[in-house]
C-alpha positions, 0 to 999 in steps of 0.5 A: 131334469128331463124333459119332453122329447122334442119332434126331429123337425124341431131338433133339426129346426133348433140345430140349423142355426150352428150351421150358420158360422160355417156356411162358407164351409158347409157350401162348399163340402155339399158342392163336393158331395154333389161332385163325388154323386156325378161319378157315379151317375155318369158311370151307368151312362158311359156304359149305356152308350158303349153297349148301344153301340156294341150292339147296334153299330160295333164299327162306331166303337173305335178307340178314339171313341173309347179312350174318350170315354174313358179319359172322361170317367178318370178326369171325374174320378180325379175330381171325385178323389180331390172332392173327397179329400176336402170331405174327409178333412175339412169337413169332419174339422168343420163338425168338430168346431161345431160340437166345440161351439155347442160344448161352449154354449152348453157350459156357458148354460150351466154357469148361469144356472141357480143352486135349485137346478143343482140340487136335482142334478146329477153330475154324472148325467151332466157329464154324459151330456157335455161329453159323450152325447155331443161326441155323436154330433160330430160325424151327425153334423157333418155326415148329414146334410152330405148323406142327404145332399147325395141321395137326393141328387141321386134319386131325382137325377136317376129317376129323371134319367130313367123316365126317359127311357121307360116309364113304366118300370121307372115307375115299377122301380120306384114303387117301392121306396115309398115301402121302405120310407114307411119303414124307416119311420117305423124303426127311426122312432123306436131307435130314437127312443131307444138311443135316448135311454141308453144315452141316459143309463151312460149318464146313470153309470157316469153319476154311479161312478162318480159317487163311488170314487169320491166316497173311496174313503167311506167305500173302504173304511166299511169294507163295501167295495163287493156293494160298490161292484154289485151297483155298477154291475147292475147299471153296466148290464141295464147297459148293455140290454139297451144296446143289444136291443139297439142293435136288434132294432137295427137289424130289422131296419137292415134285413127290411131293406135288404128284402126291398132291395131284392124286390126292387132287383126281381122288379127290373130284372123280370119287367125288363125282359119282357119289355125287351122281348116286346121291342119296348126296351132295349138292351142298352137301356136295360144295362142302364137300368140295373146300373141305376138300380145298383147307385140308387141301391147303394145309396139307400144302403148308405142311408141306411147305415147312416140311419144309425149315426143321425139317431144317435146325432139326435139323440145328443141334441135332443139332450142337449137342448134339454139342458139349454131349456132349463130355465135360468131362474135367477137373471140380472134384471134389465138395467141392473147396477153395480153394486159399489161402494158398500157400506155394509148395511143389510135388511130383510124386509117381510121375506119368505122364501120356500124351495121348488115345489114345496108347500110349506115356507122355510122362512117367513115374514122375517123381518130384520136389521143389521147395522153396517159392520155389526156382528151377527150370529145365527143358532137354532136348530138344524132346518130351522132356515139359518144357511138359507137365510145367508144363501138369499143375500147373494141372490144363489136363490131368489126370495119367495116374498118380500126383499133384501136389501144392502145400504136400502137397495134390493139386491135384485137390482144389482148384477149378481157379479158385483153382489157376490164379489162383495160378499165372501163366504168360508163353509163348514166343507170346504172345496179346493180344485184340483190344482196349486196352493197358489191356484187355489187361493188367487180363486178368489181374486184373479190376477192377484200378484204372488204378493198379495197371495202370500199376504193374504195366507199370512193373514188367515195363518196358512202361510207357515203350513203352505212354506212347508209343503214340498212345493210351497205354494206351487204344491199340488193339492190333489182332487178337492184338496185331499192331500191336505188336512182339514184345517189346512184345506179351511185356511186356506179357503179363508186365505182366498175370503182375504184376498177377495176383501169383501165387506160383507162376510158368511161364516157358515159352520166354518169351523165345526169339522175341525179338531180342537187345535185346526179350530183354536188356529181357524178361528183366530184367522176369523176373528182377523177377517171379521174385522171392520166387515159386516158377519153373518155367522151360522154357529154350531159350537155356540162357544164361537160366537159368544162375542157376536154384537146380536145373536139371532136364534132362528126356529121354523117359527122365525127369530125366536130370540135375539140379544147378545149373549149375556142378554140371552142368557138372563132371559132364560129361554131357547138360547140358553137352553141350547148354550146349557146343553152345549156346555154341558156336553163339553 
């Protein structure tokens, strides 16, 4: 999941066009900015002219004379406070709708990623990552192009006001940014560094947390809760020591500034004196000169500050398009189709498939027919490639070599939409959201009426339990479903398959985990949807599929064997092997 850290000018470069939506508001937000920088950079002149005169014709100082100045400052004030305002307010709305934009496309992005992405993942990282990181880039987007707007109005405008008078110690002044710009890298690259394995170990204790609230039930039931606490302690210091060491970079970076400042001060001070002991200065433009002295100094301390927040704006970025990087793996293909009108014919033709990086095959060669609304059943021995055989028709991953193909057709040539609204899958764990009974099943057929709801429980036998809840079907379910028993929770999973109506079906292990009664009531609610629909069936309990029409026995070396039940049985082989031991263990 992670990835190389991308340079700031290309986080920068990559970021920019999220502006674009806004650019009205963008616009006008560093129109104020610049407006709020007059105020300032016109004080020290106000004052450089009064001081002139004071001290070189006090009779030109009259109180028209000085009203005007005056009258003058407060109107800028006004419109620095009506510049500020729209700052404050529209500005930080405008971050907000872009970090909303980002969370959007980010979410969009992880929809579109395949099960191989997942199975490296954790969420909590993911959670970190969609929430508290692109919480930074709100004040980031908004602040940074005001901070930088202003320092640079004020250091040009400065700079340019201060060479007019002198230009010797405008120079001598200004010597001592390009220091403190060497510095600021220094400490920017380490606070970046820093900022991103912080962010990181946020996700580490999100992903923590997580793990251990869901498995409160297995945390409890082996009195591990001291264990539980001793992780999360661990990773919380690892926290902390990260932060303590942000903030001592960060107090470098501001007690280095703080010396360049008091240089910048001694600078002025002692330089200016001699120039006005020379004649080559004069008093007036030495007042102006501290003045700009102390706007530019406190705009390199707001800077400074700032430093902070656009690391951290970065950081979030950085992981952010860490995320949008990830390469989506399985893609409609240009000109795809809909898949419709199915009769349910499926081929595997030649396939073989291997996982990520490894070097050895999960399947290979395999080369197999089923007949539209043929029965198939699946058995053999745990990895030998049963689930990841039914995961490649509905494309969650993509065939290492050779096809699929439903009525002749590769399934690559189909939208992934279609494929899988055509192919209904009931797995051994089940997984409800957190909402209804009602929400839970229209899941698998939004828009569904309260009719066809219902109608779809009573055929998989789930309506009697669901009438009995407190609420019916409007009964809050809990977190994936745990108010419910586990037979309810697989009712109701197939209820959703009814409402979906698809024609081809994958039964994975659907009723392994249940009791004896759960699995007898599951598996007549099965049997009813298997009816007149293609059925891949994955079997532990071979007593289940005994009336499959064909029942492949899978081993790492392929089909093995494949017959009917009482075919497999008189061959003596694998199938009756594992039926023998089955039945013998019951």
């Amino acid at each position: 999941m992670e990835t190389k850290t991308l340079n700031t000018s290309t986080l920068v470069r990559r970021f920019l066009p999220y502006f674009s939506k806004y650019r009205k508001t963008v616009a006008f937000d560093l129109c104020c900015a610049a407006l709020t920088t007059v105020c300032e950079l016109v004080l020290p002149m106000i004052v450089r002219t009064i001081t002139d005169k004071a001290t070189t014709d006090v009779a030109s100082l009259t109180v028209p004379f000085v009203l005007m100045m005056g009258g003058t400052y407060i109107l800028l004030r006004i419109i620095d406070a009506a510049a500020n305002y729209f700052m404050q307010s529209v500005g930080h709305i405008m971050g907000s709708k872009l970090e909303t934009d980002m969370r959007g496309d980010l979410f969009h992005h992880l929809q579109q990623l395949s099960f191989g992405y997942y199975s490296d993942a954790k969420v909590g990282q993911i959670m970190a990552r969609i929430t508290s990181d692109l919480f930074e880039i709100t004040e980031f987007a908004h602040h940074c192009p005001e901070e930088f707007l202003i320092a640079g109005v004020k250091i040009i405008v400065s700079f340019t006001v201060l060479c007019g008078m002198n230009v010797p110690l405008t120079l001598m002044m200004f010597a001592v940014l390009p220091f403190m710009l060497v510095f600021a890298k220094h400490f920017n690259s380490k606070m970046r560094r820093i900022f991103k394995e912080r962010n990181k170990q946020v996700g580490e204790i999100n992903a923590q947390v997580e793990d251990s609230l869901l498995g409160i039930r297995v945390v409890k039931s082996f009195a591990n809760e001291a264990i539980e606490e001793d992780k999360f302690r661990q990773g919380n210091l690892k926290f902390l020591d990260l932060k303590a060491q942000s903030y001592k970079v960060m107090a470098q970076f501001g007690t280095s500034n703080r010396i360049f400042d008091g240089l910048m001060y001694i600078v002025i001070v002692m330089a200016g004196a001699l120039l006005i002991a020379d004649g080559k200065l004069s008093v007036a433009d030495f007042t102006a000169y501290l003045l700009y002295a102390t706007v530019l100094l406190n705009s390199i301390r707001r800077i400074v500050e700032f430093t902070e927040q656009f690391q951290r704006g970065m950081t979030g970025v950085d992981r952010f398009f860490e995320i949008l990087d990830a390469p989506v793996d399985i893609c409609d293909d240009p000109g795809a189709k809909e898949l419709k009108n199915v009769k349910g014919a499926v081929t595997f033709d030649n396939v073989s498939f291997r996982y990520g990086d490894a070097q050895t095959d999960v399947l290979h060669g395999l080369n197999l027919t089923v007949k539209p609304g043929e029965s198939i059943a699946l058995v053999g021995p745990s990895g030998a490639g049963k689930t990841t055989l039914c995961n490649l028709l509905p494309r969650f991953y993509d065939v290492t070599a050779g096809r699929i193909l439903i009525d002749g057709q590769d399934v690559r040539s189909f939208t992934q939409k279609s494929l899988r609204e055509c192919i209904g899958m009931v797995q051994q764990e089940v997984y409800l959201f957190a909402g209804t009974v009602f929400e839970n099943i229209v899941y698998g057929k939004p828009g569904s009426s309260r009719e066809e709801v219902i109608e779809a429980a009573k055929l998989a036998g789930a309506h009697e339990f669901i009438s009995a809840l407190p609420s019916g079907y409007d009964t809050y379910v809990g977190e994936r479903g745990v108010r419910l028993s586990g037979g309810q929770k697989q009712r109701i999973s197939i209820a959703r398959v009814f409402l979906k109506n698809p024609p081809i079906l994958v039964l994975d292990e659907a009723t392994s985990a249940l009791d004896n009664e759960s699995e007898h009531i599951v598996q007549q609610s099965l049997e009813k949807l298997a009816k007149g629909r293609t059925v891949f069936t994955i079997a532990h309990r071979l007593t289940t599929i005994k009336g499959a029409d064909t029942i492949w026995v899978l081993t790492e070396n392929g089909v093995e064997e494949m017959g009917n039940h009482s075919e497999l049985l008189a061959k003596g082989g694998l199938y009756s092997k594992l039926y023998a031991m089955y039945t013998s263990d019951r």
